[in-house]
HTML snippet that shows the backbone in 3Dmol.js (N, CA, C, O; Angstrom):
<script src="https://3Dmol.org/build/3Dmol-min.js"></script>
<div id="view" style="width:600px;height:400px;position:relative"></div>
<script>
const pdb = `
ATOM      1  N   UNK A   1       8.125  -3.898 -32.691  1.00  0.00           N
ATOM      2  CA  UNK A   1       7.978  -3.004 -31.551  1.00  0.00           C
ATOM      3  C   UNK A   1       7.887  -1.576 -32.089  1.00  0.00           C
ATOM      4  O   UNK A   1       8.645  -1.193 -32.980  1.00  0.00           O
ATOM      5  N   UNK A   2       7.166  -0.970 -31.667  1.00  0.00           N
ATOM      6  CA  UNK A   2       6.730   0.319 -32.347  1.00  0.00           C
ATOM      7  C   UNK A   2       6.977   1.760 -30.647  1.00  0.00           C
ATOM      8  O   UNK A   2       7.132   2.980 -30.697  1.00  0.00           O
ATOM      9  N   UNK A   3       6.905   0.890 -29.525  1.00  0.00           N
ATOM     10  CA  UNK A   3       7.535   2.395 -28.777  1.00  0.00           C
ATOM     11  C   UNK A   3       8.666   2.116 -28.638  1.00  0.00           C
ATOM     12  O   UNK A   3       9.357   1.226 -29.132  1.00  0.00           O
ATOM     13  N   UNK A   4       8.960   3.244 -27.635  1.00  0.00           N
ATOM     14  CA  UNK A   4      10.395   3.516 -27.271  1.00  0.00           C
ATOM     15  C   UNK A   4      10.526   3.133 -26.071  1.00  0.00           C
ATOM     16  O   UNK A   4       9.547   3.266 -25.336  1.00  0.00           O
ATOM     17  N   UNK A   5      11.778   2.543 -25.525  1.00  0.00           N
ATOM     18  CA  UNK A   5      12.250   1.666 -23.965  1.00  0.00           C
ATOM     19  C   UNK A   5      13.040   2.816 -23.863  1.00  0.00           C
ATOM     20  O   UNK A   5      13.871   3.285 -24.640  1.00  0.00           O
ATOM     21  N   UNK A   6      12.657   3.170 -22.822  1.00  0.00           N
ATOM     22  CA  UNK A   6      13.817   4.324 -22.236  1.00  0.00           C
ATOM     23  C   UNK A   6      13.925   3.391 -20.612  1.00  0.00           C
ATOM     24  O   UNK A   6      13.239   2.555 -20.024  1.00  0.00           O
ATOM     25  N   UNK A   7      15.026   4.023 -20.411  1.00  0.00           N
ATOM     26  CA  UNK A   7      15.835   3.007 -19.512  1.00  0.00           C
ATOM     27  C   UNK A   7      15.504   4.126 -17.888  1.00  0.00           C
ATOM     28  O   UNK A   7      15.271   5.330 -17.775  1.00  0.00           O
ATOM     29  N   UNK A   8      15.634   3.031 -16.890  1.00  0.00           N
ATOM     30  CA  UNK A   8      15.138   3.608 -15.874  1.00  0.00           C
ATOM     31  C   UNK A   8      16.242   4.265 -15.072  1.00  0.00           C
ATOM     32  O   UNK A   8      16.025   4.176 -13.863  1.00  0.00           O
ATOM     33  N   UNK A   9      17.678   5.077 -15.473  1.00  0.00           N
ATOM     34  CA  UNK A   9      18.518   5.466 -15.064  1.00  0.00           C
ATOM     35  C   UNK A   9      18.770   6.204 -13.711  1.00  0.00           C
ATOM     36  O   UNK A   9      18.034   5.924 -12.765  1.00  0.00           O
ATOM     37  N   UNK A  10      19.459   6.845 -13.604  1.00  0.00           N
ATOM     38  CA  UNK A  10      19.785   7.443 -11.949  1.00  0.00           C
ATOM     39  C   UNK A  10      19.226   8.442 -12.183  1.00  0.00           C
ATOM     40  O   UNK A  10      18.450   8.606 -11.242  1.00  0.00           O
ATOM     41  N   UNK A  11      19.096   9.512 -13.103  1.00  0.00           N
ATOM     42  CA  UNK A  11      18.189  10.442 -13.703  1.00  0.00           C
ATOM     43  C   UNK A  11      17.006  10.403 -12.816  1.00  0.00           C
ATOM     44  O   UNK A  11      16.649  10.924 -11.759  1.00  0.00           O
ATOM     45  N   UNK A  12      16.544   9.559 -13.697  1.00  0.00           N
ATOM     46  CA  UNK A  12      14.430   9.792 -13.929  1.00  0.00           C
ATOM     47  C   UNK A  12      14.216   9.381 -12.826  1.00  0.00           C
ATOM     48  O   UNK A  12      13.131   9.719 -12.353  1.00  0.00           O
ATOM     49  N   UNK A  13      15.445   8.190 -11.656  1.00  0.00           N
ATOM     50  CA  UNK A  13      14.951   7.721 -10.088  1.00  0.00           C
ATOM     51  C   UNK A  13      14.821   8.659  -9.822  1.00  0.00           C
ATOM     52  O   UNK A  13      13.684   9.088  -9.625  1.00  0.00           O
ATOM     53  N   UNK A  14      16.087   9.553  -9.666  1.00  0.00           N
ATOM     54  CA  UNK A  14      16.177  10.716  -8.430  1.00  0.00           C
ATOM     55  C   UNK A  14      14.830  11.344  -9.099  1.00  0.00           C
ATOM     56  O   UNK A  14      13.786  11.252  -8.453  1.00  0.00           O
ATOM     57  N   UNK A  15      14.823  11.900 -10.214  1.00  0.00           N
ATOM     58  CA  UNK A  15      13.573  12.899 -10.664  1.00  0.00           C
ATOM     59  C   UNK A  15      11.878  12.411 -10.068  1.00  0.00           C
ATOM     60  O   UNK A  15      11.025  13.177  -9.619  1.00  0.00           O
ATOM     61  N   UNK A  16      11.768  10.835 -10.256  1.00  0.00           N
ATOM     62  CA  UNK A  16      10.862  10.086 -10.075  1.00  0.00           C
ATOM     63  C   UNK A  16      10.625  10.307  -8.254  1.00  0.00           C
ATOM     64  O   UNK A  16       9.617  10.963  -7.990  1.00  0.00           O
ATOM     65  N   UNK A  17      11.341   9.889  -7.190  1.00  0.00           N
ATOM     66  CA  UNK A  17      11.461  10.175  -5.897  1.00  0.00           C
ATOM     67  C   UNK A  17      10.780  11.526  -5.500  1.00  0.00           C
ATOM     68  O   UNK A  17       9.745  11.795  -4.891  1.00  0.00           O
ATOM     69  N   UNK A  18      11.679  12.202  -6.031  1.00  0.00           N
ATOM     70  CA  UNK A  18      11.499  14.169  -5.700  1.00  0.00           C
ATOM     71  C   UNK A  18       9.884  14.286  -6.004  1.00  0.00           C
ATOM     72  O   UNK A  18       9.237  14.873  -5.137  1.00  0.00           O
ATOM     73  N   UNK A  19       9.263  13.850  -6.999  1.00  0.00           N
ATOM     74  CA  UNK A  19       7.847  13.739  -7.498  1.00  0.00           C
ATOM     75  C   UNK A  19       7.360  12.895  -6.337  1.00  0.00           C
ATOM     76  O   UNK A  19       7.011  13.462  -5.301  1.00  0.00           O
ATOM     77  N   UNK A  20       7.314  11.567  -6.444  1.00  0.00           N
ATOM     78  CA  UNK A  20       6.704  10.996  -5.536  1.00  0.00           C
ATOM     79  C   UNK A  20       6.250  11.784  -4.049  1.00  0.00           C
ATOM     80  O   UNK A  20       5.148  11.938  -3.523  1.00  0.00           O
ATOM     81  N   UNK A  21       7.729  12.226  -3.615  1.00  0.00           N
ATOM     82  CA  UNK A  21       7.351  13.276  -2.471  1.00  0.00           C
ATOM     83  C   UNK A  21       6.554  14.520  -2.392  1.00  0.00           C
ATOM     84  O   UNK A  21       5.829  14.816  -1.442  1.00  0.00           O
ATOM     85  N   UNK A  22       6.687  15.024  -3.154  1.00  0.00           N
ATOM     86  CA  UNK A  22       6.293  16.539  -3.606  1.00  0.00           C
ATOM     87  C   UNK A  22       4.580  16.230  -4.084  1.00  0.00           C
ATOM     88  O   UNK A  22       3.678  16.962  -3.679  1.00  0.00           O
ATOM     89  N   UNK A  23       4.324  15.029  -5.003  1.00  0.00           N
ATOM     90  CA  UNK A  23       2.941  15.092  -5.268  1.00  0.00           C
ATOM     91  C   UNK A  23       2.042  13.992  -4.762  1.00  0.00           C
ATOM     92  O   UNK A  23       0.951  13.613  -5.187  1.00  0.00           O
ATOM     93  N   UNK A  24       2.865  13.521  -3.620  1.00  0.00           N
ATOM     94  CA  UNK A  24       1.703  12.258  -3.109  1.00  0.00           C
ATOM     95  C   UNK A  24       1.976  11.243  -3.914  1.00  0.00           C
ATOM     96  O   UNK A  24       1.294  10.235  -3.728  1.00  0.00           O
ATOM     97  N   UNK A  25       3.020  11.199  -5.014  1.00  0.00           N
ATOM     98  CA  UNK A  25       2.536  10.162  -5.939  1.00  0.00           C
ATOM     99  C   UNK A  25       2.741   8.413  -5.713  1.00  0.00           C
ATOM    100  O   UNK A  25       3.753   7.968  -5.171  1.00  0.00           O
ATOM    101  N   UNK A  26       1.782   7.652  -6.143  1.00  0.00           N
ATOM    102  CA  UNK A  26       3.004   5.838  -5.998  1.00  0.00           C
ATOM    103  C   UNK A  26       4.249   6.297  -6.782  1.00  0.00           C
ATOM    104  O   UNK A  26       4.388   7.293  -7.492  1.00  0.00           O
ATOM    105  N   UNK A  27       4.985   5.466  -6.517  1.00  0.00           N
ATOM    106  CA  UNK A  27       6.276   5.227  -6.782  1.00  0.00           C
ATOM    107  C   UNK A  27       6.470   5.181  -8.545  1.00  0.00           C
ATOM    108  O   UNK A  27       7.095   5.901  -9.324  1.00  0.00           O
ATOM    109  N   UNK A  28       5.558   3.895  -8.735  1.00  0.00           N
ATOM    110  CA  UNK A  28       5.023   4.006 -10.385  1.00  0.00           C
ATOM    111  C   UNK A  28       4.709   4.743 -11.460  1.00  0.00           C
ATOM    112  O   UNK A  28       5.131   4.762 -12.616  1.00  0.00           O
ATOM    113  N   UNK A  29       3.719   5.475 -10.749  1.00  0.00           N
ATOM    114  CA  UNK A  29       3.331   6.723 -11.271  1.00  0.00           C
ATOM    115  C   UNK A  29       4.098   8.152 -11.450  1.00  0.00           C
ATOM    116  O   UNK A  29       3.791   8.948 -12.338  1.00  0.00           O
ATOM    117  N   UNK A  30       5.217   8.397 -10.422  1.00  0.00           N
ATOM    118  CA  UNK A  30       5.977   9.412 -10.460  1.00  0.00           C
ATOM    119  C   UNK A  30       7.195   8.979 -11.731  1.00  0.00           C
ATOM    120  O   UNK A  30       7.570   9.707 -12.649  1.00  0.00           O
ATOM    121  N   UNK A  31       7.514   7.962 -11.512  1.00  0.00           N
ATOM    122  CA  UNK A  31       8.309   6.962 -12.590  1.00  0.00           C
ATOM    123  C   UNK A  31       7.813   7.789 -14.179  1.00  0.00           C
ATOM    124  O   UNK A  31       8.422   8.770 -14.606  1.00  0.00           O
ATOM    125  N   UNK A  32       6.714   7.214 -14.833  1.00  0.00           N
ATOM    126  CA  UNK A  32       5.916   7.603 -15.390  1.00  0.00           C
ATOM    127  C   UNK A  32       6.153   9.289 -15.630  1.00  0.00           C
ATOM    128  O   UNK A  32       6.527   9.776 -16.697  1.00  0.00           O
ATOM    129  N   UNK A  33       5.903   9.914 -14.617  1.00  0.00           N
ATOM    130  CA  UNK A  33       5.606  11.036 -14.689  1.00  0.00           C
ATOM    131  C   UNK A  33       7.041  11.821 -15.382  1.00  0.00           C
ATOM    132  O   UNK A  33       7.215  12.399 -16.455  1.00  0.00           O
ATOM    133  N   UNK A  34       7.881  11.554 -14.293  1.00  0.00           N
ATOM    134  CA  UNK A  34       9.582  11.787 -15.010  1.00  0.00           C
ATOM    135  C   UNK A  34       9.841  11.929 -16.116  1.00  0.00           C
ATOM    136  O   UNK A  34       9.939  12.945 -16.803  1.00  0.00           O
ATOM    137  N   UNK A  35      10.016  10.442 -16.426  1.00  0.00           N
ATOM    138  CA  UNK A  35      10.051  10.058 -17.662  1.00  0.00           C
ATOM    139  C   UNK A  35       9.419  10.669 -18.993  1.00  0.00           C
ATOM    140  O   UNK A  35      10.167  10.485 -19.953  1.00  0.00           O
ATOM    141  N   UNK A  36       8.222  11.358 -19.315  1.00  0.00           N
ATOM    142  CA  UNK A  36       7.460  12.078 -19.347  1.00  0.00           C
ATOM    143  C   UNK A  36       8.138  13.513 -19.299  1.00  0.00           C
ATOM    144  O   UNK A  36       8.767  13.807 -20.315  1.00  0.00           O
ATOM    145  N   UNK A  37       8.113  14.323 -18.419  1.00  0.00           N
ATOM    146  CA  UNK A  37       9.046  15.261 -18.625  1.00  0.00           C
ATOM    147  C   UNK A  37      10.074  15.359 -18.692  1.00  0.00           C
ATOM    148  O   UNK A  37      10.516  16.471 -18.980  1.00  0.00           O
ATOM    149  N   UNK A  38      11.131  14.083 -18.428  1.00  0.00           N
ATOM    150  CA  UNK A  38      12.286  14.581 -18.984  1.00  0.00           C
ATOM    151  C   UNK A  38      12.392  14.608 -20.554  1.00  0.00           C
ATOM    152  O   UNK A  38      12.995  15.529 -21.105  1.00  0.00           O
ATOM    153  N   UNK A  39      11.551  13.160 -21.576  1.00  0.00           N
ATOM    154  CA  UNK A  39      10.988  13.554 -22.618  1.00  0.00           C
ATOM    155  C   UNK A  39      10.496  14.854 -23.121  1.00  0.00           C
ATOM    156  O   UNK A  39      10.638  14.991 -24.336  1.00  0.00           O
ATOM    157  N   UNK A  40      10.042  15.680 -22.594  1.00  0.00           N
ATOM    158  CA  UNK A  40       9.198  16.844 -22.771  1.00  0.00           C
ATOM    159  C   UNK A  40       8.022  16.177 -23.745  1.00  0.00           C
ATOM    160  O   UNK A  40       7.752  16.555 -24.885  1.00  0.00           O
ATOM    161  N   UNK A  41       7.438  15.171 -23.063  1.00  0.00           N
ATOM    162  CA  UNK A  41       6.151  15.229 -24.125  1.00  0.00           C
ATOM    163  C   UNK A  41       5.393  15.319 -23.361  1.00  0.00           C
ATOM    164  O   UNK A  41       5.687  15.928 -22.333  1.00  0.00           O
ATOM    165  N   UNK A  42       4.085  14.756 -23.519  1.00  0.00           N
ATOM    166  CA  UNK A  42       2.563  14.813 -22.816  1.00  0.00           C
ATOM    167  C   UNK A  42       2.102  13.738 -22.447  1.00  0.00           C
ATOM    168  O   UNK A  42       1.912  12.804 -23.226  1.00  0.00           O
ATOM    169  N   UNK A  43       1.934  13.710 -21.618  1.00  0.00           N
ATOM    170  CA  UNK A  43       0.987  12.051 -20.351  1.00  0.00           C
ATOM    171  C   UNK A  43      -0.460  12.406 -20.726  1.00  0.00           C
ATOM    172  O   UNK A  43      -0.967  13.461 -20.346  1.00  0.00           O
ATOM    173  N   UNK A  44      -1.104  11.521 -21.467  1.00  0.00           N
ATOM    174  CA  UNK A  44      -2.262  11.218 -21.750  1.00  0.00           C
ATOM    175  C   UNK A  44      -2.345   9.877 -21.118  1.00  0.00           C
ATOM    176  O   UNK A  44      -1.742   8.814 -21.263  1.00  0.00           O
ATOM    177  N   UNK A  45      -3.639  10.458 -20.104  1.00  0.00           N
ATOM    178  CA  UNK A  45      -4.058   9.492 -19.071  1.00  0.00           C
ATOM    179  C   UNK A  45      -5.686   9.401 -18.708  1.00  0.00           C
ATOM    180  O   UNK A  45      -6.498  10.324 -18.651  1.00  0.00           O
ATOM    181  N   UNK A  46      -5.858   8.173 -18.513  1.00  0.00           N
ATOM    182  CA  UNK A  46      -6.903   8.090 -17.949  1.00  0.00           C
ATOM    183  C   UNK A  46      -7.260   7.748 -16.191  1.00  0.00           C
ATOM    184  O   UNK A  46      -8.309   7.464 -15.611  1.00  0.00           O
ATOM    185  N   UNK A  47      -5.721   7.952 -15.681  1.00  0.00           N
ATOM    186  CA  UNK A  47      -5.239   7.417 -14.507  1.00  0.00           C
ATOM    187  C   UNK A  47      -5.925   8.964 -13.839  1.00  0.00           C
ATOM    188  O   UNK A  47      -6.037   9.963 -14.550  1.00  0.00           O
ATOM    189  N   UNK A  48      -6.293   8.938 -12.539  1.00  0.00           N
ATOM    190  CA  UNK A  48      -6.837   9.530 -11.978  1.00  0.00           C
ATOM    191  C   UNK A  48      -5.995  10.631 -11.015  1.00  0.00           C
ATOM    192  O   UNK A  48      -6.459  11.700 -10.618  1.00  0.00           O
ATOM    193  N   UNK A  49      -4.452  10.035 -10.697  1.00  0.00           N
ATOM    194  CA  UNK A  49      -3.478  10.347  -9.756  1.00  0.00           C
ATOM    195  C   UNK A  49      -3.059  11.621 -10.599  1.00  0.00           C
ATOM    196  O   UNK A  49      -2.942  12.705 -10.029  1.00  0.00           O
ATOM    197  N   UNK A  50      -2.911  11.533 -11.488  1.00  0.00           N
ATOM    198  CA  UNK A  50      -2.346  12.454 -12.772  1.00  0.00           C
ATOM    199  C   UNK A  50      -3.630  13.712 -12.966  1.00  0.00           C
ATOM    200  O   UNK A  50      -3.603  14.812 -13.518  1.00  0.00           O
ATOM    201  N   UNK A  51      -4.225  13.303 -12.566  1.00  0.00           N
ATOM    202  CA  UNK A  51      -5.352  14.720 -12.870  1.00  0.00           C
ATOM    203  C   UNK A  51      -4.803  16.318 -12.472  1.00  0.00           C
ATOM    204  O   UNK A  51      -4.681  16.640 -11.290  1.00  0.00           O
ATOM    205  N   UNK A  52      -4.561  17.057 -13.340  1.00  0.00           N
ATOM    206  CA  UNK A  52      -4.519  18.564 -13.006  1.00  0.00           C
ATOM    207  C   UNK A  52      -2.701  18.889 -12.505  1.00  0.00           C
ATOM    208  O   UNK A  52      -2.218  19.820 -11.861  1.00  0.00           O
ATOM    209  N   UNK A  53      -2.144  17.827 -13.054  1.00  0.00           N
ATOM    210  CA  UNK A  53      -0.604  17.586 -13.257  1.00  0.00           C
ATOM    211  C   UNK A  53      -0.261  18.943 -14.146  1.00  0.00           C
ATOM    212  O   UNK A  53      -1.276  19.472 -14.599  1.00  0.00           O
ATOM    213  N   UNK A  54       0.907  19.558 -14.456  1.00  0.00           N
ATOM    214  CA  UNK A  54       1.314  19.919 -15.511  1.00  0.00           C
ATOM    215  C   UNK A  54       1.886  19.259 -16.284  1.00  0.00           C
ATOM    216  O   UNK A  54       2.672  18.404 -15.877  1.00  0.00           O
ATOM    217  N   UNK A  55       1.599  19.514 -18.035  1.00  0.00           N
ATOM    218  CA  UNK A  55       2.240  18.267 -19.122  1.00  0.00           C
ATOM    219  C   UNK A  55       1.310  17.237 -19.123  1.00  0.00           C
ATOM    220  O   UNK A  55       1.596  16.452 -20.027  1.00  0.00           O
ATOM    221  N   UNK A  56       0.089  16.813 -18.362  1.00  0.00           N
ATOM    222  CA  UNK A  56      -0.893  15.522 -18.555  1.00  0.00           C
ATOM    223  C   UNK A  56      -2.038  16.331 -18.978  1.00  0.00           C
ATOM    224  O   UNK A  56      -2.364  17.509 -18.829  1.00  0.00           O
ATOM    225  N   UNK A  57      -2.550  15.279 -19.569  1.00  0.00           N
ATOM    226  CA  UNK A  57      -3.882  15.064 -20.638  1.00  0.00           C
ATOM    227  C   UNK A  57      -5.211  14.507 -19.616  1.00  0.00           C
ATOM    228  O   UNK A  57      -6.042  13.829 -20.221  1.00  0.00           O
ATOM    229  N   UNK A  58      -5.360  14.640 -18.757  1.00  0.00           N
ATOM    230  CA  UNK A  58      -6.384  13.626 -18.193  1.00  0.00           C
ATOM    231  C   UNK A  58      -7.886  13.812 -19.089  1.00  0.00           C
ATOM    232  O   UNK A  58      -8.404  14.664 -19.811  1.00  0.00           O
ATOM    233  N   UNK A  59      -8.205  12.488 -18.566  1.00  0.00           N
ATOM    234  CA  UNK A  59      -9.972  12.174 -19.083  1.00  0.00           C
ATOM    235  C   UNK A  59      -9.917  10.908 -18.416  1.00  0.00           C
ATOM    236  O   UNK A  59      -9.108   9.984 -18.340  1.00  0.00           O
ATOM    237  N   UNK A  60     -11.108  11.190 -17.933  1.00  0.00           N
ATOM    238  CA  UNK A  60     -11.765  10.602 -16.710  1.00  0.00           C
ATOM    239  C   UNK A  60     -12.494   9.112 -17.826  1.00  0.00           C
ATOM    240  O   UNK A  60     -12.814   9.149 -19.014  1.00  0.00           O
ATOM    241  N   UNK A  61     -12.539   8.139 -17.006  1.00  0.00           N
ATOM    242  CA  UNK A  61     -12.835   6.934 -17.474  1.00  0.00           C
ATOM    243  C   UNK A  61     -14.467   7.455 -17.780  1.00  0.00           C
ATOM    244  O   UNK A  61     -15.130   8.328 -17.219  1.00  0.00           O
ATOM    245  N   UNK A  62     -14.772   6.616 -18.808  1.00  0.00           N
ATOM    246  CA  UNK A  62     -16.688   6.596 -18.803  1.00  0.00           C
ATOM    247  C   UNK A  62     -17.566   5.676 -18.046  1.00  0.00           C
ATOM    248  O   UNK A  62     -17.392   4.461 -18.139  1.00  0.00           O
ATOM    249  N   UNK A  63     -18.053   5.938 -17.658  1.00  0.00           N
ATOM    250  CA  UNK A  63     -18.981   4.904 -16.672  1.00  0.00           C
ATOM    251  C   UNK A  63     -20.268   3.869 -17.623  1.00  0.00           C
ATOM    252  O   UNK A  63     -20.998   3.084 -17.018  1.00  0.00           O
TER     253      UNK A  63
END
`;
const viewer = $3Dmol.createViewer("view");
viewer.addModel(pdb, "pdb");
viewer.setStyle({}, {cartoon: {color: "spectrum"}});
viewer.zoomTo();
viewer.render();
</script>
């Protein structure tokens, strides 16, 4: 196993929720997103929901 399991704690819910509300997001995706900044790293995505986020990488799928 080469990533890291970070655990889905009371943290990153509450953080994950507050997102969900605030940016429209699924539930999943705000998850994600949290997690992500509470890391302080960067969401490199090709997911579309994430576009023009702060801290994400987007690029649009190729057709």
């Amino acid at each position: 196993m080469k990533g890291l399991v970070i655990p889905l704690g009371e943290t990153i819910a509450l953080s994950a929720a507050r997102l969900s509300l605030a940016l429209s997001l699924p539930m999943a995706d705000s998850i994600i997103l949290a997690t992500t900044r509470m890391l302080d790293a960067i969401l490199w995505t090709q997911d579309k929901h994430f576009e023009g986020l702060e801290g994400v990488r987007y690029f649009p799928k190729s057709a």
